[in-house]
TORVOLUM-92591 format. One record per residue: residue number from 0; residue in one letter; x, y, z of N, C-alpha, C in turn. Coordinates in Angstrom, 3 decimals, padded with zeros to 6 digits. Example, Ala and Ser with C-alpha at 12.3 -4.5 7.8 and 13.67 -1.06 7.14 Angstrom:
<atoms>
+-----+------+----------+----------+----------+----------+----------+----------+----------+----------+----------+
| pos | code |     n.c1 |     n.c2 |     n.c3 |    ca.c1 |    ca.c2 |    ca.c3 |     c.c1 |     c.c2 |     c.c3 |
+-----+------+----------+----------+----------+----------+----------+----------+----------+----------+----------+
|   0 |    A |  013.190 | -005.690 |  007.800 |  012.300 | -004.500 |  007.800 |  013.200 | -003.300 |  007.800 |
|   1 |    S |  012.850 | -002.250 |  007.080 |  013.670 | -001.060 |  007.140 |  012.900 |  000.030 |  007.870 |
+-----+------+----------+----------+----------+----------+----------+----------+----------+----------+----------+
</atoms>
This chain:
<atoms>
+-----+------+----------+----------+----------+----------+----------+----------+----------+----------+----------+
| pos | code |     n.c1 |     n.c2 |     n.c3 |    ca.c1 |    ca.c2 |    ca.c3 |     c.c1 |     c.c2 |     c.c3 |
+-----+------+----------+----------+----------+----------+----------+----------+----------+----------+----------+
|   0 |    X |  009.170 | -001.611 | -006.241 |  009.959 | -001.479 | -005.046 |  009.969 | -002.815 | -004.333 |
|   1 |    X |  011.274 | -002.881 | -003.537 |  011.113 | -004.323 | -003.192 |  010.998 | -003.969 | -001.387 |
|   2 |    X |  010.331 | -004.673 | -000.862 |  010.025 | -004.437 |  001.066 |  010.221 | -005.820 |  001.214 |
|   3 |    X |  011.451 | -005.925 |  002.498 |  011.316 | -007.240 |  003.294 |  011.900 | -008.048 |  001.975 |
|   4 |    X |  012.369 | -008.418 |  000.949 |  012.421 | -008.893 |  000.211 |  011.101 | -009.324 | -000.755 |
|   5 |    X |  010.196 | -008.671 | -000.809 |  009.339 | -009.599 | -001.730 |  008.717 | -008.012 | -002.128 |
|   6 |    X |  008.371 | -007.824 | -003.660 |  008.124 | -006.878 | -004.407 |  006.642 | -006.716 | -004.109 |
|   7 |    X |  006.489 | -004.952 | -004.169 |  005.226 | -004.238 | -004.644 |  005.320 | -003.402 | -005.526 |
|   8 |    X |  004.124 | -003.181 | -006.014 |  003.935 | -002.358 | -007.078 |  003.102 | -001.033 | -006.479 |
|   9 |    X |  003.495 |  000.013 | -006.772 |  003.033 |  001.049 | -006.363 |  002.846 |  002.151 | -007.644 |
|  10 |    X |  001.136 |  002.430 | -007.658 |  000.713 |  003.250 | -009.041 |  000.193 |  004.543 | -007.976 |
|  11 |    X |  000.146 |  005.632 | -008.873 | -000.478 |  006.875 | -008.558 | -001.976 |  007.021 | -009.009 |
|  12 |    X | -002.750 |  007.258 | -008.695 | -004.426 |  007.505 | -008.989 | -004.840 |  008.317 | -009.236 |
|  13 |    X | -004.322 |  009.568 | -008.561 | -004.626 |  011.050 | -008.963 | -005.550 |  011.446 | -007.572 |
|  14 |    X | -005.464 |  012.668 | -007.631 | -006.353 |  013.016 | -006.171 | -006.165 |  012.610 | -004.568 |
|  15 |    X | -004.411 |  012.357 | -004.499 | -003.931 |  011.864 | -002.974 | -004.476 |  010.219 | -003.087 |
|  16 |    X | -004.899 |  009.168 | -004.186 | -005.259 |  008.235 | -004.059 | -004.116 |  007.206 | -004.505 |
|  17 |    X | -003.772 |  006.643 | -003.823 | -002.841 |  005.429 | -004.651 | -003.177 |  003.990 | -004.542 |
|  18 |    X | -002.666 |  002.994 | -004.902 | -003.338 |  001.823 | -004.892 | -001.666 |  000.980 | -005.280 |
|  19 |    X | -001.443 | -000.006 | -004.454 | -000.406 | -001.058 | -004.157 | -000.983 | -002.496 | -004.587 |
|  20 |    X |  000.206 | -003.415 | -005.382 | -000.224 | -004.435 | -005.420 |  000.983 | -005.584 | -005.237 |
|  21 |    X |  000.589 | -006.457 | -004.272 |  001.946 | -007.404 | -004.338 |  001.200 | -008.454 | -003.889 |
|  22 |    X |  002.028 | -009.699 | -003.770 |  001.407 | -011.056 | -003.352 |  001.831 | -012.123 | -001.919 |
|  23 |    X |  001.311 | -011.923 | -001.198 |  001.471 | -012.604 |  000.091 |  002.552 | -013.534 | -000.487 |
|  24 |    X |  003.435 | -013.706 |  000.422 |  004.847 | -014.850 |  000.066 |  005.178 | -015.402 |  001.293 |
|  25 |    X |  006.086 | -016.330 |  001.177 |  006.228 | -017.488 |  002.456 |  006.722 | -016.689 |  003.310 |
|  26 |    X |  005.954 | -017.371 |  004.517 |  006.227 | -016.709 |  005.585 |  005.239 | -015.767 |  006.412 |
|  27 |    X |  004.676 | -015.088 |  005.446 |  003.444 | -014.189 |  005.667 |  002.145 | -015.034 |  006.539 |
|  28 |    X |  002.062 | -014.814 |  007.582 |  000.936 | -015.189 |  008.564 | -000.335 | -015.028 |  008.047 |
|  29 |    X | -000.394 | -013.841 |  007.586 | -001.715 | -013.230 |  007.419 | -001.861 | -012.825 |  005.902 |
|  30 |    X | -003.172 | -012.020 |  005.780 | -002.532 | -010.490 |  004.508 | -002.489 | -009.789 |  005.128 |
|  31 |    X | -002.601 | -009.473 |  006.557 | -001.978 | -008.210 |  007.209 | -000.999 | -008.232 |  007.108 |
|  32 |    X | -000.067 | -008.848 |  007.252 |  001.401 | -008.725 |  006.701 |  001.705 | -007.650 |  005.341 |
|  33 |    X |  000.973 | -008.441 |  004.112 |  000.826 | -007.580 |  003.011 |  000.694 | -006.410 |  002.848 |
|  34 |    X | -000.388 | -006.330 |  003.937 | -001.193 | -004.870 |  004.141 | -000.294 | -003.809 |  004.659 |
|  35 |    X |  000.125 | -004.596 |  005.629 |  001.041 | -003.572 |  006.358 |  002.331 | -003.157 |  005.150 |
|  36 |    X |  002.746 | -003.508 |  004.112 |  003.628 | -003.615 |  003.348 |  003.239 | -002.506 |  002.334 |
|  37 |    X |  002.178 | -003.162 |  001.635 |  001.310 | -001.982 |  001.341 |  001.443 | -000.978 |  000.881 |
|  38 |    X |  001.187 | -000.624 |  002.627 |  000.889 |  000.960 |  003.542 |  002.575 |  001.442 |  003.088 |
|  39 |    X |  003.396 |  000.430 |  003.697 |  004.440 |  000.731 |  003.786 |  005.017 |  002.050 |  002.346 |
|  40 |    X |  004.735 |  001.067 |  001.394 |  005.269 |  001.131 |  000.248 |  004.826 |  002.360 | -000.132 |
|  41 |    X |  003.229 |  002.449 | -000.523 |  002.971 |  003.829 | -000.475 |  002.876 |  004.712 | -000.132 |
|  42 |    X |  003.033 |  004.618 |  001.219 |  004.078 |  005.999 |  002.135 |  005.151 |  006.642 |  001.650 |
|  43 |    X |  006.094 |  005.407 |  001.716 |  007.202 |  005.174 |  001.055 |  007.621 |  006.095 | -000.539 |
|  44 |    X |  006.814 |  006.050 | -001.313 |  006.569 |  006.388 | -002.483 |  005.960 |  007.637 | -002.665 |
|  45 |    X |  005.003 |  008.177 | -001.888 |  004.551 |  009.645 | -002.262 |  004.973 |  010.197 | -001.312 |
|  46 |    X |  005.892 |  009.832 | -000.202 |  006.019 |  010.898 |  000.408 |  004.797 |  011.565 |  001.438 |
|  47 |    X |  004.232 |  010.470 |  001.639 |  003.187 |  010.863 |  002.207 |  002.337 |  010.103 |  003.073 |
|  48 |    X |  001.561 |  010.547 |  004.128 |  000.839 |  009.390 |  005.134 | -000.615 |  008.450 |  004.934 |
|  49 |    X | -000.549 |  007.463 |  004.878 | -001.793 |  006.725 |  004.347 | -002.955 |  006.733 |  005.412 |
|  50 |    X | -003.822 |  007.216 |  004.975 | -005.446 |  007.810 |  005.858 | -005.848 |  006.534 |  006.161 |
|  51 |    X | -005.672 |  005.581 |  007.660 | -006.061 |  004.591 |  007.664 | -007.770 |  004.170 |  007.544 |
|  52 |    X | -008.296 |  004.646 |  007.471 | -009.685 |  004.575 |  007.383 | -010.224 |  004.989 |  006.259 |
|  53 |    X | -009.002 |  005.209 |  004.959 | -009.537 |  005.196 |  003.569 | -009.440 |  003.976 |  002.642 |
|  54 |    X | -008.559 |  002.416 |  003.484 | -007.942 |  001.630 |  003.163 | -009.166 |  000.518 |  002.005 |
|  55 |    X | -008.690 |  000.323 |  001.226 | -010.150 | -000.632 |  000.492 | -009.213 | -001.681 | -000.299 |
|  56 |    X | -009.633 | -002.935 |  000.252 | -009.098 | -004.319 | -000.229 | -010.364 | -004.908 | -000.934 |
|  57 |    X | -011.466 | -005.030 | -000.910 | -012.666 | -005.775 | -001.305 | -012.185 | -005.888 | -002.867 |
|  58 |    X | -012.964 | -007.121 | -003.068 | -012.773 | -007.210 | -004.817 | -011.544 | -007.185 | -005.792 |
|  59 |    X | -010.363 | -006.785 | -004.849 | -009.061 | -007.260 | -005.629 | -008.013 | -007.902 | -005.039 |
|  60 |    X | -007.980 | -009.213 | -004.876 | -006.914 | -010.206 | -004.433 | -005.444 | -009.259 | -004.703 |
|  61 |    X | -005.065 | -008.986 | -003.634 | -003.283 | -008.617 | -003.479 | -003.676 | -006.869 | -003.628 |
|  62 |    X | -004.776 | -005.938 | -003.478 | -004.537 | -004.688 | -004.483 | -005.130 | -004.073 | -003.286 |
|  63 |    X | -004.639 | -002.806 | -002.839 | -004.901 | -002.198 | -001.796 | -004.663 | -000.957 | -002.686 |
|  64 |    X | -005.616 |  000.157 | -002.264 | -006.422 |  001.038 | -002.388 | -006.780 |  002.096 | -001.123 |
|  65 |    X | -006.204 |  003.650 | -001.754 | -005.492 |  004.041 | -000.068 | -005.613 |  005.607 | -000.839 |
|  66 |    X | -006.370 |  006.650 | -000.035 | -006.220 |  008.092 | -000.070 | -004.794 |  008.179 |  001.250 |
|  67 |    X | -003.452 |  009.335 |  000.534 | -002.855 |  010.111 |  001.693 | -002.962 |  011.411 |  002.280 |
|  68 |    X | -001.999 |  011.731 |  003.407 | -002.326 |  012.831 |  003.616 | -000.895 |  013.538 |  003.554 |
|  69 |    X | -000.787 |  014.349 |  002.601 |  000.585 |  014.698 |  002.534 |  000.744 |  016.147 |  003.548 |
|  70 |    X |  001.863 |  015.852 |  004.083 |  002.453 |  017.302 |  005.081 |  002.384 |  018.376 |  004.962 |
|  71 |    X |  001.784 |  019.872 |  004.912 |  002.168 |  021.075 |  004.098 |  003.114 |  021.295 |  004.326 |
|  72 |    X |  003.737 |  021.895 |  003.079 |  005.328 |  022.788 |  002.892 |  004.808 |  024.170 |  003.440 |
+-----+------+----------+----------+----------+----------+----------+----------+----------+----------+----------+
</atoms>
């Protein structure tokens, strides 16, 4: 998927877990930028809300790591 112009990758994990990967690009201040992109993306993608306090960046340059919480039907 492409956000803002610059691509992420968005995989499924199993168990409401997903994990995003893209690469800070010009312009980007921060990796909060990224982060926020992210979030975006995998919202975006399952349909569902990202548990901010499940968020885990440690140990993988560009790869964010994220339980959601999807809406009941």
């Amino acid at each position: 998927m492409v956000l803002e112009g610059k691509e992420i990758s968005v995989l499924a994990l199993g168990e409401a877990r997903w994990e995003a990967f893209g690469r800070a690009g010009w312009g980007d201040s921060e990796t909060a930028e990224l982060r926020q992109r992210q979030v975006r993306a995998i919202e975006l993608v399952s349909g569902c809300r990202v548990v901010t306090d499940s968020i885990e960046t440690a140990g993988k340059p560009g790869v964010l790591t994220a339980n959601v919480q999807c809406p009941s039907t």
